[in-house]
C-alpha positions in Angstrom: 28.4 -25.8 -10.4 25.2 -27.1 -8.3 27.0 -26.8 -5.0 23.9 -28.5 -3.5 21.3 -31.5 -3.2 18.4 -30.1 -5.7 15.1 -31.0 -6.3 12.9 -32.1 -9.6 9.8 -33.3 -10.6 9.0 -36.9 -11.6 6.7 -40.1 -11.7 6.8 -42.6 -9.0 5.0 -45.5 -7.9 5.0 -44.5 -4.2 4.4 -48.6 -3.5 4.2 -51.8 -4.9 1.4 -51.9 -7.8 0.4 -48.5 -6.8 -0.1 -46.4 -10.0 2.6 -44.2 -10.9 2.2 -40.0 -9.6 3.7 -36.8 -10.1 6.1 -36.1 -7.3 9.7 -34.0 -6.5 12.9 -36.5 -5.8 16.3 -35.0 -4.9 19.2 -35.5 -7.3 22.8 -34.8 -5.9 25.1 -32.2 -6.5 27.4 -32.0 -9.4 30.4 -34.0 -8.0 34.3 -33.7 -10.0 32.9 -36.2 -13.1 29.6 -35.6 -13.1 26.9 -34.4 -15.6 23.9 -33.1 -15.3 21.5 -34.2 -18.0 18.1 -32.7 -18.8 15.7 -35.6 -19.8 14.2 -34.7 -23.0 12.6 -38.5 -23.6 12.6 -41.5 -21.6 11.1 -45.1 -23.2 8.7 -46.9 -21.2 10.3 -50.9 -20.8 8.2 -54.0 -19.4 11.1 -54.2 -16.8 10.0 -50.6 -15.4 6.3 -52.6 -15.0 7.7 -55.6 -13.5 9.9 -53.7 -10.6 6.9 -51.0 -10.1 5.2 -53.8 -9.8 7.3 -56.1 -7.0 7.5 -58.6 -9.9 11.3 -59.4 -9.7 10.9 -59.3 -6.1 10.8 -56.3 -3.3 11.5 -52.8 -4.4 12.5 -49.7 -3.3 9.6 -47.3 -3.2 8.8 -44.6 -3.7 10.5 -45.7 -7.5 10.9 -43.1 -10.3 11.7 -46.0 -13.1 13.1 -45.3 -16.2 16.6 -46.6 -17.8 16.0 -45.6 -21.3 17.3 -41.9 -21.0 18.0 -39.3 -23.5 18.8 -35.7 -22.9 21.0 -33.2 -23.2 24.1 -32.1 -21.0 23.3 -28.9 -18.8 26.2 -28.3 -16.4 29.6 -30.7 -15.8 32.1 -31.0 -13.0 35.1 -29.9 -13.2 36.6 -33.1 -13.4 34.6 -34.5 -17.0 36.8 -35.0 -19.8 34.4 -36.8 -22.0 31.3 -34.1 -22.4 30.4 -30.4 -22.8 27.6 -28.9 -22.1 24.9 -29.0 -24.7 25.9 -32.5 -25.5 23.5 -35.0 -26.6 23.5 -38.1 -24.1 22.0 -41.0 -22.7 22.0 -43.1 -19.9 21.1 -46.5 -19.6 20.4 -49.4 -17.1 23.3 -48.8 -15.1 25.0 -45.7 -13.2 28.0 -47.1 -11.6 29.8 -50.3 -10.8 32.7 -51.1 -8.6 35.1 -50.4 -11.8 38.1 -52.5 -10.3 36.8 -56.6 -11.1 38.0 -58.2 -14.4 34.7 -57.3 -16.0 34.5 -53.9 -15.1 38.1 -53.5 -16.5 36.7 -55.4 -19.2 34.3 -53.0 -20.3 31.5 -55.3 -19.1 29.9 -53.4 -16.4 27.0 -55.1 -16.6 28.4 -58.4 -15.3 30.2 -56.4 -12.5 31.1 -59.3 -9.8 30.3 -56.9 -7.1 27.3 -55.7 -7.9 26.5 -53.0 -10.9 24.3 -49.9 -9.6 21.1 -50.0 -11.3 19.4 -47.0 -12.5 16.8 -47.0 -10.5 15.3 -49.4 -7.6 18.6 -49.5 -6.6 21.4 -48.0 -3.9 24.2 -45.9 -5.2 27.5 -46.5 -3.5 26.3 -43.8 -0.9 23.8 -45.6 0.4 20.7 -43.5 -1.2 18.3 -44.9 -3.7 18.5 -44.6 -7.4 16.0 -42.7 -9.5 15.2 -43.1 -12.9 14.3 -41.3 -15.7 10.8 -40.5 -15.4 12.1 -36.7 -14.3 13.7 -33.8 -15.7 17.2 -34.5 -15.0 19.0 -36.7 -13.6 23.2 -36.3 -12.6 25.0 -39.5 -13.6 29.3 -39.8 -13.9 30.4 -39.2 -17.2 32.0 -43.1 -16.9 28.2 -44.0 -17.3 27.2 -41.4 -19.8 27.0 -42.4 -23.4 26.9 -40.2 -26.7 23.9 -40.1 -28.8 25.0 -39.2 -32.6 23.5 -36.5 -34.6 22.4 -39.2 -36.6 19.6 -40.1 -34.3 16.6 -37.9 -33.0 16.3 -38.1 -29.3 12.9 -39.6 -29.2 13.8 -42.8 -31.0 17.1 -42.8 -29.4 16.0 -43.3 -26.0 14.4 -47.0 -25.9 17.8 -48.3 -27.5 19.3 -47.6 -24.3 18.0 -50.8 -23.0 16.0 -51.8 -26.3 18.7 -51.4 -28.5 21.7 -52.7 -26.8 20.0 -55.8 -25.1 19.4 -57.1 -28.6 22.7 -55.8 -29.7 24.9 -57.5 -27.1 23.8 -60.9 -27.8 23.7 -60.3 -31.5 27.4 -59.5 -31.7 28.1 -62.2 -29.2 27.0 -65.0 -30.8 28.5 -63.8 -34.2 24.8 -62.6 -36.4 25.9 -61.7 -39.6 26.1 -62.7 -42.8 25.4 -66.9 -43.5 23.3 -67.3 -39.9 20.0 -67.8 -39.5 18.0 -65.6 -36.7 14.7 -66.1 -35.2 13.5 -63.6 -32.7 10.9 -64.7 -30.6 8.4 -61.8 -29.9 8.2 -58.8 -31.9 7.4 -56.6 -29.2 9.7 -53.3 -27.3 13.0 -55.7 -28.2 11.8 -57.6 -30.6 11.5 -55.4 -33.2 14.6 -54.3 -32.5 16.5 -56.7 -32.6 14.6 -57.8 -36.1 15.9 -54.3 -36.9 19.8 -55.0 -35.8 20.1 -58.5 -36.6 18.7 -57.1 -40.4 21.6 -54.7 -40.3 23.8 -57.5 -39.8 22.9 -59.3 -42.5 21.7 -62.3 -41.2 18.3 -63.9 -42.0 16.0 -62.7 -40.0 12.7 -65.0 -38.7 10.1 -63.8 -36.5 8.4 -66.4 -34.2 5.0 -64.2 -32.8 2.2 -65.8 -31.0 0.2 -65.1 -34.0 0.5 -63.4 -37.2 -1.1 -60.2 -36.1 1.9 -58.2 -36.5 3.2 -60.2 -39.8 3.8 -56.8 -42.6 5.3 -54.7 -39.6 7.8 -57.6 -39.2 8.7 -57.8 -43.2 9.1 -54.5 -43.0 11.2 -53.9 -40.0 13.4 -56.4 -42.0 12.4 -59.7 -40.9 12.3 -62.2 -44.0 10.2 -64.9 -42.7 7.7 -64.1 -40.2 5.5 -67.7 -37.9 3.1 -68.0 -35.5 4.3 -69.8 -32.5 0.9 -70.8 -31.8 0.8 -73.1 -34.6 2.5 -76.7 -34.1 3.3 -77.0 -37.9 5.7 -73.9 -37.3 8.2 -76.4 -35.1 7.5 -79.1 -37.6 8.3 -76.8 -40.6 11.4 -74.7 -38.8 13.2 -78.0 -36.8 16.8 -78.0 -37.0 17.0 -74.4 -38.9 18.5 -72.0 -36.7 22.0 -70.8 -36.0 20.8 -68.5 -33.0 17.3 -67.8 -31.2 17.2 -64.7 -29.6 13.8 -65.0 -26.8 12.7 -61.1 -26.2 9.4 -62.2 -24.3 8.7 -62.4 -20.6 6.8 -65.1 -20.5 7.7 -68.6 -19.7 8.1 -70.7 -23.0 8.0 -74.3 -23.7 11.9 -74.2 -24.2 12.3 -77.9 -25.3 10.0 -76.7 -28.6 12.0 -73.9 -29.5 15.0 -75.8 -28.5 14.6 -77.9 -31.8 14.2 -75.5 -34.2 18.3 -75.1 -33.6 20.9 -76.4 -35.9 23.7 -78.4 -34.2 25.7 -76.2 -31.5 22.7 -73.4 -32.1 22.2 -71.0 -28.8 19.1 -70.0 -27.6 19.6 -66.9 -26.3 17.0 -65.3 -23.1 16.8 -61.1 -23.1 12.9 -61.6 -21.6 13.1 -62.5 -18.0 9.7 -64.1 -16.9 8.7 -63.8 -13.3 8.2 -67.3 -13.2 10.7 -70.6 -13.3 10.8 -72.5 -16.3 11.2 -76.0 -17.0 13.7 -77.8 -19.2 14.1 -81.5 -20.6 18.0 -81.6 -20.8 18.3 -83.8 -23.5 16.5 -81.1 -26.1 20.3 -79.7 -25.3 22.6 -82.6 -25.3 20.9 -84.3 -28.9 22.2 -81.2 -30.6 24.9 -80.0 -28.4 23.2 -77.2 -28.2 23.1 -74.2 -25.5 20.5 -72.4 -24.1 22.1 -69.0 -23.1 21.1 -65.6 -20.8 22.3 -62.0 -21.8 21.8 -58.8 -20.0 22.7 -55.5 -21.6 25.7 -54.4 -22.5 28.9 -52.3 -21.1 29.2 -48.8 -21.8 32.0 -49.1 -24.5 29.3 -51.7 -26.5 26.5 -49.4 -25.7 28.3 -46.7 -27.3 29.3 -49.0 -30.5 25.4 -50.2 -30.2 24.5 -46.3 -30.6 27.1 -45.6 -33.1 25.8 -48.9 -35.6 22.3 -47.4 -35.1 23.1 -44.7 -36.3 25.3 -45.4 -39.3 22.1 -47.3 -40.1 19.3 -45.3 -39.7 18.5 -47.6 -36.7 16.2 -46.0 -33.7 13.2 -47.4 -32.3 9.2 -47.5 -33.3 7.6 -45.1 -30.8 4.8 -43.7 -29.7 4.9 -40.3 -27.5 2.8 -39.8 -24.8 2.3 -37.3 -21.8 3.7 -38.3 -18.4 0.2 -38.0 -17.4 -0.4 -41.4 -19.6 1.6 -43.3 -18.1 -0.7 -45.8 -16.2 -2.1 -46.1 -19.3 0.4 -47.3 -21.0 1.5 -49.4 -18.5 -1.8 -51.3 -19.0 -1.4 -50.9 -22.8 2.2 -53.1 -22.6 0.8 -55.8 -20.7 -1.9 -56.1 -23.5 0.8 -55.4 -26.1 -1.0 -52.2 -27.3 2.1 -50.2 -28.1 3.9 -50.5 -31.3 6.4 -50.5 -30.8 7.7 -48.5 -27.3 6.1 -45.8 -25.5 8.3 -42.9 -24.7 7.7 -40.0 -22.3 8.0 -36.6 -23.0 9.3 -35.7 -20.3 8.7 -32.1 -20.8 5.0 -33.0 -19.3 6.3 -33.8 -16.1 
């Protein structure tokens, strides 16, 4: 067992908007319930942009981002139960949480009321600074580890650990299924998967894009009705038809449009976080009793059922490889939406 602190190569933005470089960051030893995971693949998401990128607010730098991890179990502490080495893993936005609140017990982690440990840009409960998964390995507790199914390649796998179960967790929660209408706004990194999950559901799936650009990758990603948002006869032609709206985009929306495409007691659901406030007209709520809603990832046990459905389905994400030397590049690339439909690293090219 690593007796020791050890040290591995990765990508950092060494400070705010500064463009990512290779680098060395320490990873812990091997404590009791511990893994150590080598990376094999880690997805690129627009929240690793807006955090390299003070965007959320003031980071922690150098950063390594990276919360869409996939890899495979190297070494374990004496302690783990759950995993073996050679197991196939992943490891999502969190790596810890205080464990003793009524979420935590509740298998919502991510809603921990004292504060969940973020993957990266973050302090761990010893007081040193998270890093991601743009590296080789990483050691995360086994409470925090998830199990990828054979069913899944690794390289698809990877952006559903924050792709996947961000669309997931609201999807369940508001009851996407059979009977209910779904519009996804955005068919971008979690847009098209949740066009993919809410598909699986059986629900009726409707894109809402900017334009029509990306219209036959939406039919076939399993969308049945695909409108561009751009267009004012879309909210003329859609008013009132909604059960749920799930918003993957972060940028600010004109919420009292969208608002009205929802049936009576509808939810509009947020998983895009712009940088910027947004403004509301509280009555595009009260004439419907409808609610407009917010929804971070999920806990481990539903990012474990969120893996499990993906694969029973055939469900992992649209990538696109790249080097870790492409990086910047892609970063630019998301921001024009140039990817479809998630960049993930091999991180063998670190």
């Amino acid at each position: 067992m690593t007796t020791r602190t050890t040290t591995v190569p990765a990508y950092a933005a060494p400070a705010a908007k500064a463009p990512l470089e290779r680098t060395t960051i320490p990873r812990r030893a091997v404590g009791e319930h511990d893994v150590l995971i080598e990376i094999k693949y880690a997805g690129i998401c627009h929240s690793d942009i807006h955090q390299a990128r003070d965007g959320w607010g003031e980071g922690i730098f150098p950063m390594v981002p990276g919360h869409e991890i996939a890899g495979v179990v190297t070494e374990v502490g004496p302690g783990v139960t759950s995993f073996a080495v050679g197991d196939r893993v992943g490891v999502g936005c969190m790596v810890d949480s205080c464990r003793v609140c009524d979420n935590c017990k509740a298998g919502l982690q991510q809603y921990c009321t004292n504060g969940s440990v973020l993957t990266y840009n973050a302090l761990g409960k010893d007081g040193e600074p998270t890093y991601g998964g743009y590296s080789t390995h990483i050691v995360v507790d086994e409470a925090f580890t998830v199990r990828i199914p054979d069913g899944l390649s690794l390289d698809v796998a990877a952006p559903l650990l924050c792709a996947g179960i961000t669309t997931y967790s609201p999807l369940r929660h508001w009851n996407a299924g059979p009977g209910k209408k779904v519009a996804v706004v955005g068919l971008g990194g979690l847009g098209h998967m949740a066009v993919k999950i809410a598909s699986a559901l059986g629900a009726e799936v409707t894109v809402l894009s900017q334009s029509l650009r990306k219209k036959d990758d939406g039919l076939s990603l399993g969308a049945q009705h695909y409108y561009a948002a751009s267009d004012d006869a879309t909210f003329e032609a859609l008013a009132g038809t909604f059960d749920l709206i799930v918003s993957t985009v972060s940028a600010p929306l004109p919420l009292d449009r969208f608002l009205g495409l929802l049936k009576t007691d509808g939810a509009m659901v947020n998983v895009g976080a712009p940088e910027e406030p947004v403004s509301l007209n509280l009555f595009s709520l009260i004439g419907g009793r409808r609610t407009l809603a917010g929804s971070a990832i999920g806990g481990i046990p539903e990012t474990q059922e969120m893996l499990d459905f993906c694969a029973e389905h055939g469900l992992g994400a649209e990538i696109e490889l790249i080097r870790a030397d492409q990086i910047n590049e892609a970063y630019e690339r998301v921001l024009r939406s140039d990817v479809r439909y998630r960049f993930v690293i091999d991180t063998a090219t670190i």
